[in-house]
C-alpha positions in Angstrom: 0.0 0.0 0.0 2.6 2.5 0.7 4.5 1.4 -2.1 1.5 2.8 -4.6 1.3 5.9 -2.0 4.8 6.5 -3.0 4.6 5.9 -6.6 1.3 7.9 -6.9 3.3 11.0 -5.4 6.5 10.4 -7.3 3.9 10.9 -10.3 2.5 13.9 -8.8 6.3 15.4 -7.7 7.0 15.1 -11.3 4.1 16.4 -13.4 4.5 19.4 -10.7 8.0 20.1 -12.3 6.9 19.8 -15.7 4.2 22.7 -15.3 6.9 24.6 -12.7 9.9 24.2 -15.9 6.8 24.8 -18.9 4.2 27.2 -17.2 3.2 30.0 -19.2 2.0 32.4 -16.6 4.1 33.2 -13.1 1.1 32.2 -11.2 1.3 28.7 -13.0 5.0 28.4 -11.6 3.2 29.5 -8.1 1.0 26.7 -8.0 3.1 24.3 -9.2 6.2 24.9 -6.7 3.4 25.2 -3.9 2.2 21.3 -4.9 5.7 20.0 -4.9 6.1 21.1 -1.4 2.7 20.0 -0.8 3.9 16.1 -2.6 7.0 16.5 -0.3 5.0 17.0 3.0 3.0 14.1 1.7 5.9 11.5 1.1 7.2 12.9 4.9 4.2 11.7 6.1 3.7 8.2 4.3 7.4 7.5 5.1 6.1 8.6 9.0 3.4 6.1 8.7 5.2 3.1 7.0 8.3 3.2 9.3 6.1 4.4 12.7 9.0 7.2 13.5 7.7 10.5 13.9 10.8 12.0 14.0 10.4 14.1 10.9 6.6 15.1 11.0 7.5 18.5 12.2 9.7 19.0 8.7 6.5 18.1 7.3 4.3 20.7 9.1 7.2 23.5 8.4 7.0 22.8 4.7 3.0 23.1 4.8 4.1 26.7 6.3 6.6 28.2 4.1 4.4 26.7 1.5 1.3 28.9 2.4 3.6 31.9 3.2 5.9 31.7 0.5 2.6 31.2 -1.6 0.5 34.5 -0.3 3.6 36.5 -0.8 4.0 35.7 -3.9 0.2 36.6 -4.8 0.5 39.8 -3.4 3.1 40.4 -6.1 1.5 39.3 -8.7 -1.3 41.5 -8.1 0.7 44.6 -7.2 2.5 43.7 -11.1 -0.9 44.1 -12.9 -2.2 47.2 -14.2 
């Protein structure tokens, strides 16, 4: 089972960096860096379930946080850009 889990988000991680290297608009970019660290939190926590260590869960909560930060930032520059 975690064996698909990982798969599935190994998928995911790298569809994210095709639309982050080919994404027309900035705000494409934006949401595709924001799901790779979203994939990464997720394969944190799979690996956290599988092995039963918790040791890096907090890694997964910090990247869920620069994620959202990182992310609103960024769309308040983009929508200071536009006329």
């Amino acid at each position: 089972m975690t064996l698909a889990a990982y798969g599935l988000l190994a998928v995911a991680l790298v569809l994210f960096a095709v639309r982050l290297w080919r994404g027309p608009t900035l705000s494409a970019r934006v949401v595709a860096l924001d799901g790779m660290l979203l994939t990464g939190g997720s394969m944190i926590l799979v690996n956290a379930a599988d092995t039963g260590d918790g040791s890096f869960l907090m890694v997964a909560v910090m990247l869920t946080l620069v994620g959202f930060i990182s992310t609103a930032v960024i769309a308040r520059f983009i929508e200071g850009r536009s006329p």
